[in-house]
C-alpha positions, -999 to 999 in steps of 0.1 A, spaced: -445 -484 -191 -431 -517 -200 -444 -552 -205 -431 -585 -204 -426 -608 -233 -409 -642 -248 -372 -642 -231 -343 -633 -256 -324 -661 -243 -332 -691 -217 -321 -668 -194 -323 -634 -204 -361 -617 -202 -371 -591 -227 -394 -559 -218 -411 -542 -247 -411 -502 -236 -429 -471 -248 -397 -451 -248 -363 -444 -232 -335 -421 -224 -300 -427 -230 -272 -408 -221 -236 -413 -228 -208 -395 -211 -177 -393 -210 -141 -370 -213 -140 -349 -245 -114 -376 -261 -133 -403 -253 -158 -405 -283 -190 -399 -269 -207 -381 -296 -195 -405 -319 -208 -432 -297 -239 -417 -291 -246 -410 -337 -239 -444 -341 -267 -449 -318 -289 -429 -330 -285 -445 -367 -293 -477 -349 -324 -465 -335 -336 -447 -365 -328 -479 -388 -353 -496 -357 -377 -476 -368 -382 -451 -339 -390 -415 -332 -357 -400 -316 -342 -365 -303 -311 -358 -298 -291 -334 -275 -252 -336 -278 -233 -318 -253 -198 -308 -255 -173 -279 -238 -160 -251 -257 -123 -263 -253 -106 -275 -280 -94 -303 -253 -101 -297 -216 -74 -318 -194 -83 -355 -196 -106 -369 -166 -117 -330 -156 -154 -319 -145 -150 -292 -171 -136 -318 -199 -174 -340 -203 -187 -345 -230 -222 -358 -234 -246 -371 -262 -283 -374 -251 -312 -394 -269 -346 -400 -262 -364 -425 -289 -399 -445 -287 -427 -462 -303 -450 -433 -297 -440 -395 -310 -408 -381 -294 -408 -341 -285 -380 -337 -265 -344 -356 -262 -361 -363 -222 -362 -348 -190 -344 -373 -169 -325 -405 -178 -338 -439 -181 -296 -452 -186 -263 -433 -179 -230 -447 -195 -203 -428 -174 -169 -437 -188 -151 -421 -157 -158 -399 -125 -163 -364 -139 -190 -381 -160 -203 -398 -129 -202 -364 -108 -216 -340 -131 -244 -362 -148 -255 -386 -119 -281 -362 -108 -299 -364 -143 -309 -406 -135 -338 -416 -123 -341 -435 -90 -341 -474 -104 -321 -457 -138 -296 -477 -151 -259 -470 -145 -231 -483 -164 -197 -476 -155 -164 -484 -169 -143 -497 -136 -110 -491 -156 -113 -451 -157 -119 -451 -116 -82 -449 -100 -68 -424 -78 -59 -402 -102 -90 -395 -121 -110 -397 -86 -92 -366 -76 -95 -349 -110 -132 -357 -103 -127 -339 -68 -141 -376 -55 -125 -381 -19 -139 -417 -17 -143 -445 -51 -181 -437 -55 -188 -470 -71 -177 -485 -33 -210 -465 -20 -234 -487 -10 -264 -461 -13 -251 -462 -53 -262 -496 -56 -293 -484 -38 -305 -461 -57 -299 -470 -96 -292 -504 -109 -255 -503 -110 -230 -523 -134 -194 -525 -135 -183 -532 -163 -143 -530 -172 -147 -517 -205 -115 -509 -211 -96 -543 -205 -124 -561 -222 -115 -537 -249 -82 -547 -249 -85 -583 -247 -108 -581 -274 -80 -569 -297 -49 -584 -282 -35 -598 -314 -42 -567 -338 -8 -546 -352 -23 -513 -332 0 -496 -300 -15 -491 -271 -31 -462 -273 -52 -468 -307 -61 -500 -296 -79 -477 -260 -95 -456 -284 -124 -482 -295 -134 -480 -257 -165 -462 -268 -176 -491 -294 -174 -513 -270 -201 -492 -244 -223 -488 -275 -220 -524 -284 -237 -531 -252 -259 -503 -243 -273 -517 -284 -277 -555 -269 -297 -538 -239 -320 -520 -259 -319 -546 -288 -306 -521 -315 -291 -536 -352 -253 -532 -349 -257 -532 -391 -257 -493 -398 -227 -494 -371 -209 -518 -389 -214 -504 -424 -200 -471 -412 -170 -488 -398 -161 -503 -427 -167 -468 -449 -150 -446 -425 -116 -468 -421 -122 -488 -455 -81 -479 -462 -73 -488 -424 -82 -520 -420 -69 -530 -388 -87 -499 -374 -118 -510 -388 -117 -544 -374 -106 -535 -338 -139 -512 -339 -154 -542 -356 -145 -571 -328 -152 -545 -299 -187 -535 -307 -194 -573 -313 -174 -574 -277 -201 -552 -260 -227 -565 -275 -217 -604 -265 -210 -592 -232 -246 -581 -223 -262 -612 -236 -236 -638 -217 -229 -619 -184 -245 -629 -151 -247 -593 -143 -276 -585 -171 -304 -601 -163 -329 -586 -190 -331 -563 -221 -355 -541 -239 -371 -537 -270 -390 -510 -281 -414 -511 -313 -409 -491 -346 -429 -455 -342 -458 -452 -367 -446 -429 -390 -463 -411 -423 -444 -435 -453 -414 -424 -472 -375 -422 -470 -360 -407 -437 -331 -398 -426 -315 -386 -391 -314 -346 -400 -297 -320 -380 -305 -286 -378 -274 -268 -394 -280 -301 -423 -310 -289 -428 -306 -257 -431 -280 -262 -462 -298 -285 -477 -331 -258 -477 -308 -237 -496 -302 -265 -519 -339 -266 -523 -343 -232 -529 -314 -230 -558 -328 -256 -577 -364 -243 -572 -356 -207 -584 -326 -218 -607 -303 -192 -591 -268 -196 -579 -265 -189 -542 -237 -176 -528 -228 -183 -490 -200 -157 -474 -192 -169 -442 -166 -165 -412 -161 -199 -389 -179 -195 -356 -195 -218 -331 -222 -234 -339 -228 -220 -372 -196 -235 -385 -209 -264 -402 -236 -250 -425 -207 -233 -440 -191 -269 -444 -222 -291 -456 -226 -263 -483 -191 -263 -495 -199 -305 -506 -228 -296 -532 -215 -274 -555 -232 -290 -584 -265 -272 -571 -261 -233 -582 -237 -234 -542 -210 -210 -539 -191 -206 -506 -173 -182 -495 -147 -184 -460 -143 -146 -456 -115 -132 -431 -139 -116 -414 -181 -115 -400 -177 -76 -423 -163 -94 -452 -190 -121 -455 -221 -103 -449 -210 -75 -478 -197 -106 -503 -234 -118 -499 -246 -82 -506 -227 -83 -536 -240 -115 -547 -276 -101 -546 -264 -70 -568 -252 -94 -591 -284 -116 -596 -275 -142 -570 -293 -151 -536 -276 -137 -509 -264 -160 -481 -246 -153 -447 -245 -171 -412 -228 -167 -378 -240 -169 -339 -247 -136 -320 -214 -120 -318 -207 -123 -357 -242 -114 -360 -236 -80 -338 -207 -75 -360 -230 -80 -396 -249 -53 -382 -238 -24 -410 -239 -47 -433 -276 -56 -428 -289 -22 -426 -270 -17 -460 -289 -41 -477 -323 -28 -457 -313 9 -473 -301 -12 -509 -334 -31 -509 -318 -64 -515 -326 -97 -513 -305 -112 -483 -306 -146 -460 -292 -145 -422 -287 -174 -405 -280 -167 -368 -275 -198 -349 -276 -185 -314 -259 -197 -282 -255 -183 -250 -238 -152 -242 -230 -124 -239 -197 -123 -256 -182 -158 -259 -201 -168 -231 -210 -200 -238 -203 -207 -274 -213 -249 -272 -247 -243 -251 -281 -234 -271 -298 -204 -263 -323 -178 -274 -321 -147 -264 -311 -126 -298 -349 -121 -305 -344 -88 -296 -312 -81 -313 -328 -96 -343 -356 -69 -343 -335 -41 -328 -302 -47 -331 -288 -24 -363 -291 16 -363 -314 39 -365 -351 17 -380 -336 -7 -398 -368 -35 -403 -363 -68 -414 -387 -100 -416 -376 -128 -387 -387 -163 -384 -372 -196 -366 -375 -233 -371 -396 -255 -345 -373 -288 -351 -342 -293 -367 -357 -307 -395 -384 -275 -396 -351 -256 -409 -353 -273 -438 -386 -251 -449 -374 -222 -433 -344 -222 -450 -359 -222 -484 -393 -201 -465 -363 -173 -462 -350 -176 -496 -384 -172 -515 -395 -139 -486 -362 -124 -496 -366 -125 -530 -404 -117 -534 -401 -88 -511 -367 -78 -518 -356 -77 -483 -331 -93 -455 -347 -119 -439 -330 -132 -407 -337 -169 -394 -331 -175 -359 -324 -214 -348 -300 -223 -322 -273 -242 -314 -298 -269 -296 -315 -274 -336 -280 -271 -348 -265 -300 -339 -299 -319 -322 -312 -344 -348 -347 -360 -354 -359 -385 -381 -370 -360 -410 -388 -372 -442 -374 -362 -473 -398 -342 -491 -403 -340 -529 -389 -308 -542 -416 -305 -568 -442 -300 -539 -424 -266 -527 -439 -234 -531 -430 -218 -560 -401 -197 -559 -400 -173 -592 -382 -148 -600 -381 -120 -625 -355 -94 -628 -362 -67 -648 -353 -63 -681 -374 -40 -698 -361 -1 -702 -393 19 -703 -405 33 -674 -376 15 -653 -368 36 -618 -346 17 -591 -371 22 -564 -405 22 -586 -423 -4 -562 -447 -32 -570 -483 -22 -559 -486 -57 -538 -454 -64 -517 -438 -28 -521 -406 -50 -541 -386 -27 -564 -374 -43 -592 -342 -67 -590 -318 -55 -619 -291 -79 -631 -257 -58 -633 -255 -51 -671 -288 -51 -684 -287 -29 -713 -303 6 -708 -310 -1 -670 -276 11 -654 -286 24 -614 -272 32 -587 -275 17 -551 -258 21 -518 -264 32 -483 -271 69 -485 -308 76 -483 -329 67 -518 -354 93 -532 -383 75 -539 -391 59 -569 -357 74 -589 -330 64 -563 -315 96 -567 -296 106 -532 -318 126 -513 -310 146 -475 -352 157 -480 -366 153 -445 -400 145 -458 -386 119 -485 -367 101 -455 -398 100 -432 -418 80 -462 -388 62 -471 -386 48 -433 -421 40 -432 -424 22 -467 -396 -1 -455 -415 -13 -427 -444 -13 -446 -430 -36 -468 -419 -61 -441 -455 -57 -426 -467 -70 -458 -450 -103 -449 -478 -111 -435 -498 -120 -461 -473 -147 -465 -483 -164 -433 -510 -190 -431 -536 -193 -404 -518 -202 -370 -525 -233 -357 -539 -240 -323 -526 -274 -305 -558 -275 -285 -595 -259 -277 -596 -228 -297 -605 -209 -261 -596 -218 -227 -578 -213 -195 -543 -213 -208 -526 -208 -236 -490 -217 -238 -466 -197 -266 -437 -205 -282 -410 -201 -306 -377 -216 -320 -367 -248 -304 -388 -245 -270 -414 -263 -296 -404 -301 -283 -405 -291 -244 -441 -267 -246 -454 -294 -264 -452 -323 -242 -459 -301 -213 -493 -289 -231 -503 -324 -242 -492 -339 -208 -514 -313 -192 -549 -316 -217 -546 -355 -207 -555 -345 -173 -579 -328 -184 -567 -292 -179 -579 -262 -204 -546 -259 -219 -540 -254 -256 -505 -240 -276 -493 -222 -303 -455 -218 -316 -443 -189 -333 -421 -195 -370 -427 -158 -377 -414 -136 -353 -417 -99 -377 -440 -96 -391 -462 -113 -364 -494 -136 -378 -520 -111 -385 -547 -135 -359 -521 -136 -333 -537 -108 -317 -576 -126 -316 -559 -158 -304 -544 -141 -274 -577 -132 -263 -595 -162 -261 -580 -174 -235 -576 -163 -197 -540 -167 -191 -507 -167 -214 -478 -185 -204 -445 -179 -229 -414 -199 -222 -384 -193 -235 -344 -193 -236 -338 -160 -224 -351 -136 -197 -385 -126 -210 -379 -109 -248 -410 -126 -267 -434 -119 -239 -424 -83 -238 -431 -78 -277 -467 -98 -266 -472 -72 -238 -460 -45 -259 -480 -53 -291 -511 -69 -277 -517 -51 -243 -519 -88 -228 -508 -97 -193 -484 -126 -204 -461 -145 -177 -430 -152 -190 -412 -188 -180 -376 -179 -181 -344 -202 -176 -311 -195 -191 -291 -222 -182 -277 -234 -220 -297 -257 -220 -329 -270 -237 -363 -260 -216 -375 -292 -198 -409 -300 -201 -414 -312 -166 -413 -277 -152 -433 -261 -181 -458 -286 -170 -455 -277 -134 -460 -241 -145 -485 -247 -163 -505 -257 -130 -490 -233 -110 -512 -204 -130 -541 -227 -135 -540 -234 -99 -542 -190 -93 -568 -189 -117 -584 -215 -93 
């Protein structure tokens, strides 16, 4: 939707839209998710609702000018509330012919198409497997609104006297494409410009070649002949306060943050690098000043028992990988299920199995979450909505783990990892409550006496006078913590462990229902299929269909009305990440004939087929 309104120039027209889609791609050296931050700052500082989707290979560096070697960065921002980084693309920036080939299909007819000329010789054409220059394709110029645009000798030329070689001075190519993609969608180069001078502040001719090519891109859409108009989209009404652009992985540190200073406990983070978890690891090893200890283990082992030991100690446990560090974290989770100690998981999944796709979101370690250890080994799982919903599940996880003194896994992805949306800083004194007592007095003091509510046993700091014990991965006798090989002690032992993650539930508020409270559809979801469902679901109820949603943060226990919801409606439709592993535990637990809406494609679900599913079972209801 777009109107018309005063001309920018005498003549240069204006159009105020809704919304729009914005992709920039490019090879893996050429800066896009650089470019496409920058942009994102610019829209946020505009005032708008945005999500993100960055999208990069797993190769440290994939030969230059290769299908294989794109890199992409993906935004979506409006006036009106965003859900999903978008579904197809209103502009495409392709800096050469693998970005062309392997993201043209994403444009809509009409789209916008902006390619840099420079990139599209022989050489790159056949690295692009391109028998012909595409850009010579009349049906091209058909289809999308199509500019050339030689970015990189207009890049060059707007440097020419600067002290830089050849190849530094190519390098600012990408400032240049967001210089003018920000002219056509009227964005404040400002927040750019700030962060050029910060980030080369002791290399100043770097700074002002990124400086005079931005300002290059930008002049170039608003003199040449071959932009005739630009847009503008309104500032998003937005609850008041200070925001900034959050990512998921961000926010996930900075719940812990929140959780330290809320429960005045250190917290200790063991760690081993892995894609996309990496950079939790890294935003937590900046804030040491709040109770943050990191630790870079050698191994997935060694970080997951360094947490353990933390907990022992009196500290909140803290550990973090993807799905095959997670797999091998497996002992050391059922230790501290046996132990009965507080302990954090962060499994940022991507797609698999094995390496598999190590750069691509996913989510299909539900199971492996529930499952995946030996013999019953229960712990409490939830997942964040949006990447700034890990924020509260971060510090949810904290204050579960400590109240109940149990693991408590959180399962986001690498889509909330690195995806970013405006997220409003809350104040820390409006957070539940996080207190914690260890146990200090000697009378009457077992390891495993329990408290009557959440089935807890005490928490013990190390050197307490009078309250030595003893923990570790044999099976406890109840109440002393005495080994025990009793078969009947070892049955109640198995079944008071799950007990006490059951009693999670008490935790969890009323679920909310995004729609009629009965109908013909109902629409679940969990982790970050929360943006796609709910545009679908919305998109569907405004033509009038009896459709209504609900997403999932707690995953085990499960919300004790989950069960009443399901059957108020006819159908249940549950998309997901994976090949069908929440609607099997829906089948399984609520004898319900749920259809599951599968892809696997590392990727984010688009809402465009959740909505065509969506009327696909309405329509066999019908």
């Amino acid at each position: 939707m777009a109107k018309m309104v005063a001309p920018a120039t005498a003549t240069k027209a204006r159009r105020e839209l809704e919304r729009a889609v914005v992709r920039f791609a490019g090879d893996s050296g050429d800066g896009m998710q650089l470019t496409g931050e920058q942009f994102t700052t610019e829209s946020a500082w505009a005032g708008n609702d945005i999500a993100t989707l960055p999208n990069f290979p797993a190769e440290i560096r994939a030969p230059a000018g290769t299908l294989f070697g794109v890199s992409s960065f993906q935004l979506q921002f409006g006036s009106q509330r965003v859900y999903t980084p978008g579904d197809r693309l209103d502009c495409l920036v392709a800096m050469n012919p693998a970005a062309l080939k392997v993201h043209l299909a994403d444009l809509k007819p009409g789209g916008l198409l902006i390619v840099n000329t420079a990139a599209y010789d022989k050489r790159n054409l056949d690295k692009a497997g391109y028998a012909a220059n595409p850009l010579d394709d009349a049906a091209l110029a058909e289809r999308y609104r199509l500019h050339k645009v030689d970015m990189t000798g207009l890049t060059l030329e707007a440097q020419k006297d600067l002290p830089l070689n050849a190849k530094e001075k190519d390098r600012t190519k990408n400032f240049f494409a967001l210089g003018l993609v920000s002219w056509i969608y009227t964005r404040p180069l400002e927040p750019t410009l700030d962060w050029i001078g910060k980030k080369f502040a002791k290399s100043k001719d770097v700074a002002e070649a990124n400086t005079r090519v931005l300002k290059a891109g930008h002049a170039f859409g608003e003199t040449a002949e071959i932009f005739s108009e630009h847009y503008t989209i309104e500032a998003a009404e937005m609850p008041p306060g200070l925001y900034r652009a959050m990512t998921g992985n961000r926010a996930l540190a900075w719940g812990l943050l929140a959780a330290a200073e809320r429960s005045q406990l250190p917290i200790v983070y063991g760690a081993y690098p892995i894609t996309p978890a990496s950079s939790i690891l890294e935003e937590l090893a900046m804030h040491k000043r709040f109770r943050i200890r990191t630790i870079q283990a050698e191994d997935e082992i060694a970080a997951v028992t360094a947490a353990i030991g933390a907990s022992f100690g009196g500290a909140i446990g803290v550990t973090g990988s993807s799905g095959p560090g997670i797999a091998l974290k497996g002992e050391g989770i059922g230790l501290a299920v046996m132990a009965e100690l507080p302990l954090v998981i962060f499994n940022i999944q991507r797609g698999g199995p094995s390496t598999g796709l190590p750069t691509k979101t996913e989510q299909a370690d539900l199971m492996q979450a529930l499952y995946g250890r030996n013999s019953e080994s229960p712990i409490v799982v939830i997942a964040p909505a949006t990447p700034g919903d890990c924020f509260y599940i971060a510090y949810e996880a904290v204050r579960i783990a400590a109240k109940y003194m149990v693991p408590v896994m959180v399962l986001s992805d690498g889509f909330l990892a690195n995806g970013s949306e405006p997220w409003l800083i809350p104040d820390p004194s409006t957070l539940p409550a996080t207190n914690v007592e260890f146990r200090s007095e000697q009378e009457g003091f077992f390891p495993y006496l329990r408290d009557p509510a959440t089935l807890a046993r005490p928490w013990v700091r190390p050197g307490t006078p009078g309250l030595e014990h003893r923990i570790g991965g044999i099976e406890k006798q109840d109440v002393t913590g005495n080994i025990s090989y009793d078969p009947e002690n070892h049955d109640h032992m198995v079944r008071t462990r799950a007990e006490k993650v059951r009693r999670v539930a008490q935790e969890i508020p009323p679920t909310s229902i995004n729609g009629a409270a009965t109908g013909d559809l109902l629409v679940v979801g969990w982790g970050s299929t929360y943006g796609s469902i709910t545009a679908a679901v919305e998109r569907a109820q405004a033509d009038g269909k009896s459709v209504a949603s609900i997403h999932l943060r707690h995953l085990n226990p499960l919300p004790p009305d989950l069960g009443h919801i399901l059957r108020e409606y006819r159908k249940v439709l549950v998309p997901e990440i994976n090949s069908g592993q929440l609607v099997r535990m829906l089948r399984a637990e609520y004898l319900v004939d749920a259809v599951g809406f599968n892809r696997v494609r590392g990727l984010p679900l688009m809402s465009d087929e959740i909505y065509e599913a969506i009327n696909q079972l309405i329509g066999e209801r019908q």
